[in-house]
C-alpha positions as CSV (number, residue, x, y, z in Angstrom):
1,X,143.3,135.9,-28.8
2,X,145.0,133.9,-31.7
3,X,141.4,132.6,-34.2
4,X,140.8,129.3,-33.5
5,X,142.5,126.4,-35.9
6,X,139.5,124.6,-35.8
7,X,138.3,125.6,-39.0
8,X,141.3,125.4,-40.8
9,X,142.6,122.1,-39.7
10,X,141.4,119.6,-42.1
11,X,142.8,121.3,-44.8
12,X,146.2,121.5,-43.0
13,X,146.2,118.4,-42.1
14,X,145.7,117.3,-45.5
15,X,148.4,119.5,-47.0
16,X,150.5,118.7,-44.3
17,X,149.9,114.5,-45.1
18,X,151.1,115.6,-48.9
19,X,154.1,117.2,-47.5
20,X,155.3,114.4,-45.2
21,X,154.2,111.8,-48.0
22,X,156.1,114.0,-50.8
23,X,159.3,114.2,-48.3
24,X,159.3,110.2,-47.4
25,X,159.2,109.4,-50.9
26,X,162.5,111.9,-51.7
27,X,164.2,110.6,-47.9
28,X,163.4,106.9,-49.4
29,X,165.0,107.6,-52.8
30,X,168.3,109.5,-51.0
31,X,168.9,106.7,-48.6
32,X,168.4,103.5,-50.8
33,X,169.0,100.4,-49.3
34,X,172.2,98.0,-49.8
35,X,173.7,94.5,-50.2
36,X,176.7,96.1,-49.3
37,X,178.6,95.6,-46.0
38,X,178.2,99.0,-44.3
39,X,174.4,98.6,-45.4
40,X,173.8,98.5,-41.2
41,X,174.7,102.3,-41.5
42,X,171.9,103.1,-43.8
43,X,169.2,101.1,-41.6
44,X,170.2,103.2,-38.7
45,X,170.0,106.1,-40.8
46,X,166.5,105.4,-42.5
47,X,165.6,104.3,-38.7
48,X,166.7,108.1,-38.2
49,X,164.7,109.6,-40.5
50,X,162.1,107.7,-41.7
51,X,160.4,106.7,-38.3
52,X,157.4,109.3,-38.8
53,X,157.7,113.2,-37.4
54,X,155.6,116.1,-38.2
55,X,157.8,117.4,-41.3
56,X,157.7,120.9,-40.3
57,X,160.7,122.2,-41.7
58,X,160.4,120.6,-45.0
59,X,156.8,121.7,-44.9
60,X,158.2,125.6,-44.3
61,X,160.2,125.0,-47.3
62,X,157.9,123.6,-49.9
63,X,155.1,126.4,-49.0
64,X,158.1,129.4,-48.8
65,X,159.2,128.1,-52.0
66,X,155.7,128.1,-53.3
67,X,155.5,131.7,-52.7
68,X,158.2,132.0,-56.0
69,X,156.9,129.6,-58.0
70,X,159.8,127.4,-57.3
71,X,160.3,124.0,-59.2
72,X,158.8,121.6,-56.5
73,X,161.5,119.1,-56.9
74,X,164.0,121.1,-56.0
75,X,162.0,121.9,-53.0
76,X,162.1,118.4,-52.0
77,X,165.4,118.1,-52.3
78,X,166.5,121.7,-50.1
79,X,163.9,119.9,-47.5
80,X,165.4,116.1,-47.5
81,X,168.7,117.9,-46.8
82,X,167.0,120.1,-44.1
83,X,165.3,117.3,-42.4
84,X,168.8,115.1,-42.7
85,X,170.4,118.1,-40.7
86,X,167.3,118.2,-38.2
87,X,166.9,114.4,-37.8
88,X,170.7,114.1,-37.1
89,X,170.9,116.0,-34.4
90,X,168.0,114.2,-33.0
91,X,169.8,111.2,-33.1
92,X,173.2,112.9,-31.5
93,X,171.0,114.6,-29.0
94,X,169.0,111.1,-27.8
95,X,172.7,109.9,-27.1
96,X,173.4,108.8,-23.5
97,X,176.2,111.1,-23.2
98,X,173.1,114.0,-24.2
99,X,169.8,113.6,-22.9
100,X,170.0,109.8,-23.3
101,X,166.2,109.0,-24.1
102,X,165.0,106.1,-25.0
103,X,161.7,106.6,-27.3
104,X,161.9,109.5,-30.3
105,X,158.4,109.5,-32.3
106,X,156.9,106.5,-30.2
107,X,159.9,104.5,-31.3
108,X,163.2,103.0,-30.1
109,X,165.8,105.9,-30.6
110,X,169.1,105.0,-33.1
111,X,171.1,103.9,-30.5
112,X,168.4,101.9,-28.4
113,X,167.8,100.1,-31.7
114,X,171.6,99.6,-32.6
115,X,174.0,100.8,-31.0
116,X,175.8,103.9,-29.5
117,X,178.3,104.1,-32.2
118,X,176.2,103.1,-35.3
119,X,174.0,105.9,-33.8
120,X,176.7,108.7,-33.6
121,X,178.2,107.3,-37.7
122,X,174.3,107.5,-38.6
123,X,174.2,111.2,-37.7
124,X,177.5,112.1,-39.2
125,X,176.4,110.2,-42.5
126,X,173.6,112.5,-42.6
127,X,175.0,115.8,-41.5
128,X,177.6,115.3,-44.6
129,X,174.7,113.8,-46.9
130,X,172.6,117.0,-46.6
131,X,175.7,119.1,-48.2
132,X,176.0,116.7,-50.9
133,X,172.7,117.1,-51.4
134,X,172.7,121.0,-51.5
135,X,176.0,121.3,-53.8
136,X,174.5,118.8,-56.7
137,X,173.1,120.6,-59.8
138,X,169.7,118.8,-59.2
139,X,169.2,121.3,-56.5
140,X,169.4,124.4,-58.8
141,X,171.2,125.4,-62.2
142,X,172.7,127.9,-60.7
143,X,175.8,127.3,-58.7
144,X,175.6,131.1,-56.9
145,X,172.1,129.7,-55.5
146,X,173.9,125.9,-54.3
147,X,176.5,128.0,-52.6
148,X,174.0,130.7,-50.7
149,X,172.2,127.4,-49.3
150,X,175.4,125.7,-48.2
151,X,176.2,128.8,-46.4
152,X,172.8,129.4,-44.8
153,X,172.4,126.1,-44.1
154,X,176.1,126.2,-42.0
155,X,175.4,128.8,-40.6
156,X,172.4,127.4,-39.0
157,X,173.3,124.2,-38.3
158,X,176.9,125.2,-36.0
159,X,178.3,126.6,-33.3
160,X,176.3,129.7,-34.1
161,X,173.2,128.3,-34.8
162,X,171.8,124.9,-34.0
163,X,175.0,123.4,-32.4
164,X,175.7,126.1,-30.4
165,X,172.4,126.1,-29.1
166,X,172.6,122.2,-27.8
167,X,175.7,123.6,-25.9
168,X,174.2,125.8,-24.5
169,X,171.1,123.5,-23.3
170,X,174.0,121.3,-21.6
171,X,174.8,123.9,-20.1
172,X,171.9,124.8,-18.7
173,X,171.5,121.4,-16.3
174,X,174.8,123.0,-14.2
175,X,174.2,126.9,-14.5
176,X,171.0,129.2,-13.9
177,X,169.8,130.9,-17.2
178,X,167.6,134.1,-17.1
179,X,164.6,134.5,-19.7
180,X,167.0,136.2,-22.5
181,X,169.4,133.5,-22.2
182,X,167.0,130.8,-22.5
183,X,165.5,132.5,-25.4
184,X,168.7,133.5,-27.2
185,X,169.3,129.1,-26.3
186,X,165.8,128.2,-28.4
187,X,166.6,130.8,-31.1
188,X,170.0,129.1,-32.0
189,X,168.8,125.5,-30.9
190,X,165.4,125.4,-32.4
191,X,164.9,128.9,-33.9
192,X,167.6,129.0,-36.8
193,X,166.9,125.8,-38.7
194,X,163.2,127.2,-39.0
195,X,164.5,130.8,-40.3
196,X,167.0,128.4,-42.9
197,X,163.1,126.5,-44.1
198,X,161.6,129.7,-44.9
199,X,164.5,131.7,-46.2
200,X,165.6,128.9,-48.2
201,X,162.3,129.1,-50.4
202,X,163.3,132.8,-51.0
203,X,167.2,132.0,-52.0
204,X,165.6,128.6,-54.6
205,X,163.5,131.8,-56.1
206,X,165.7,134.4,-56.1
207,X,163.6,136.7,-54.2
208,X,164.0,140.2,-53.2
209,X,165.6,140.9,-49.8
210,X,162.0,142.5,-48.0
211,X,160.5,139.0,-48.8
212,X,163.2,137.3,-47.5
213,X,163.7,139.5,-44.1
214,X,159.7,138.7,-44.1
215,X,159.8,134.9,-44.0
216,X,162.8,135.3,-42.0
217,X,161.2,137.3,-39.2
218,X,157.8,134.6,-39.1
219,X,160.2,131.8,-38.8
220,X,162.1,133.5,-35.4
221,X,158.8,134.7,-33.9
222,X,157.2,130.4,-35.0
223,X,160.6,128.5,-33.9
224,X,160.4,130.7,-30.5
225,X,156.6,129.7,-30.0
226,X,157.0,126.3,-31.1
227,X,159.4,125.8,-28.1
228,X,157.7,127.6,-25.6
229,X,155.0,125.0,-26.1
230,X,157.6,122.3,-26.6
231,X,158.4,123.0,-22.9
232,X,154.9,123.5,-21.6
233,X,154.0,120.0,-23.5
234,X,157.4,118.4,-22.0
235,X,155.4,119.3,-17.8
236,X,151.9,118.7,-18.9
237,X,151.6,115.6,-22.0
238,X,151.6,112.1,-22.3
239,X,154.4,110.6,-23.5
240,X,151.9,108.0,-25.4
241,X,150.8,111.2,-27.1
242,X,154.1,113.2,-28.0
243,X,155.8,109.8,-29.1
244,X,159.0,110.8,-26.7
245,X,159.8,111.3,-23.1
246,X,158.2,114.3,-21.1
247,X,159.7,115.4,-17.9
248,X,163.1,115.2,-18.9
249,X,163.8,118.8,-18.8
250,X,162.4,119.0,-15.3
251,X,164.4,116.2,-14.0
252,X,167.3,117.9,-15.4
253,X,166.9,120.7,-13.7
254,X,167.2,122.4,-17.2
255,X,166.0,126.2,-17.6
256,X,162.5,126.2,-19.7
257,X,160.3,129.0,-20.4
258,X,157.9,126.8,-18.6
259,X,160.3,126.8,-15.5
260,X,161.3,130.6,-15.9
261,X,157.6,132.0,-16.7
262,X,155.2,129.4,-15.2
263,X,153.1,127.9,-17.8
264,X,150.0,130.3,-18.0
265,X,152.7,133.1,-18.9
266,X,154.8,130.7,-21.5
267,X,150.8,130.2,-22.8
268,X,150.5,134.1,-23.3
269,X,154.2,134.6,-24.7
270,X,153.2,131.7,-26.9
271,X,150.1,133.6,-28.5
272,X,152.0,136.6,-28.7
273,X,154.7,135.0,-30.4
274,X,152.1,133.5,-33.2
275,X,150.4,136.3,-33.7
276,X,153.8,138.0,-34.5
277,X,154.7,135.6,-36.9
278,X,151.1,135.9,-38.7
279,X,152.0,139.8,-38.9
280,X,155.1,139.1,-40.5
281,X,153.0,137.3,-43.8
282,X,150.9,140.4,-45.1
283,X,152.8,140.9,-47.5
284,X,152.2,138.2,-49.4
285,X,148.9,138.2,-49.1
286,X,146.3,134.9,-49.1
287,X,149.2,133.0,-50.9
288,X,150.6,132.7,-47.4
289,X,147.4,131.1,-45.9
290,X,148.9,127.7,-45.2
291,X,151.8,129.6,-43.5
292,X,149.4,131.0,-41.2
293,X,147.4,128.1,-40.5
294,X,151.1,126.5,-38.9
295,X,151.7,129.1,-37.3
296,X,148.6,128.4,-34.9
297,X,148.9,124.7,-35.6
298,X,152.0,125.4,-33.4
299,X,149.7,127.2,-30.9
300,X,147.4,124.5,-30.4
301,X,149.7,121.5,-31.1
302,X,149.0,118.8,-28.0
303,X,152.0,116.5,-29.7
């Protein structure tokens, strides 16, 4: 069994709270407000991205880029233009022509609260804002480091990664996936964005390649556990409690772990998948412990 998070939480929770407050403050100062005329854009965008969420991601960053001693506003910055990726395909994905929900973090999604093409502009403004982002000087000195983030971050975020992934979840409504499918779907979908958090703190510091492949390896084995219990949460919680609609998946007729395993086996792949990830950390030592207590945050999460 994965040790309780009992003990550990409060302390999480605060750090995490620091995070989240840290990132809002960055997101706020990225996406100032405007007199001008296309101002609408930027209220669905901060709408987008400023309407609560757990911060994950940029909290992978900030505590992988702890690890190096990396310059925590440059942090921020990597994990504004992380979360700008990450919320922007929220928004694309709430779309009617996508899953076409109606709540995202207990709120009205983008194009509930607008519109369905302000919605789609407001997550192209902010897949093209997180590049800028990455290729400014603010981000790092050194334009070798701006340019292995760009590429990661690509390669993450399309047709391989991230984007690919999304097709392959519409695809799964029409065709019958088996369990390698549906987890090869999760890694790209969910998966790579959380390998880019952590490997990102490794490319800001410059690190050597066996710490790298280490964070690298506990974000694939956390992304795949944090959507196993995203599907066992999307059958079993209370949409008052995750902020979003449950049961779409199942009405869908989408492939899940939950569907494919039954939930008591997605529970047990779930653990398995944690206490991989908390493997992959010994060789940093303690300095990791906030990585570790995620990792079964993710186990136990009932939102």
């Amino acid at each position: 069994m994965a040790p309780s998070l009992r003990d550990a939480d409060p302390a999480l929770q605060n750090e995490m709270d620091t995070v989240t407050e840290a990132i809002n403050k960055t997101i706020n100062r990225l996406l100032p407000e405007t007199d001008l005329a296309e101002n609408h854009l930027y209220e669905a965008m901060r709408h987008g991205t400023l309407n609560g969420g757990k911060r994950l991601r940029p909290f992978l960053i900030m505590h992988s880029a702890a690890l190096f001693n990396v310059n925590p506003a440059r942090a921020r910055r990597v994990a504004a233009a992380l979360e700008f990726i990450h919320c922007y395909s929220l928004i694309h994905d709430d779309l009617p022509s996508m899953d076409n929900a109606a709540l995202r973090r207990a709120k009205p999604t983008v194009h509930i609260q607008y519109d369905e093409a302000t919605a789609i502009l407001a997550g192209d403004a902010l897949l093209t804002l997180a590049f800028e982002i990455l290729s400014e000087p603010e981000t790092h000195e050194d334009p070798h480091v701006r340019c292995k983030l760009i590429h990661a971050l690509a390669k993450a975020s399309g047709g391989h990664g991230m984007v690919g992934g999304q097709m392959l979840d519409l695809l799964a409504e029409k065709t019958e996936f088996d369990l390698g499918t549906i987890s090869r779907l999760q890694r790209m979908k969910t998966g790579r964005l959380m390998v880019f958090a952590c490997e990102a703190g490794a490319i800001l510091g410059k690190a050597g390649e066996p710490q790298k492949r280490a964070l690298g390896n506990y974000a694939h084995d956390l992304g795949l556990a944090f959507q196993v219990t995203d599907d066992i949460l999307d059958v079993e919680a209370d949409p008052q409690d995750t902020g979003k609609d449950t049961g779409k998946d199942t009405d869908a007729g989408k492939a899940t772990f939950v569907s494919a395993m039954g939930k008591e086996q997605a529970r047990d792949r779930a653990e398995m998948l944690i206490n991989q990830a908390i493997s992959h950390l010994k060789i940093f030592g303690n300095r990791a412990k906030m990585l570790e207590d995620l990792a079964l945050y993710v186990l136990e999460r009932r939102a």
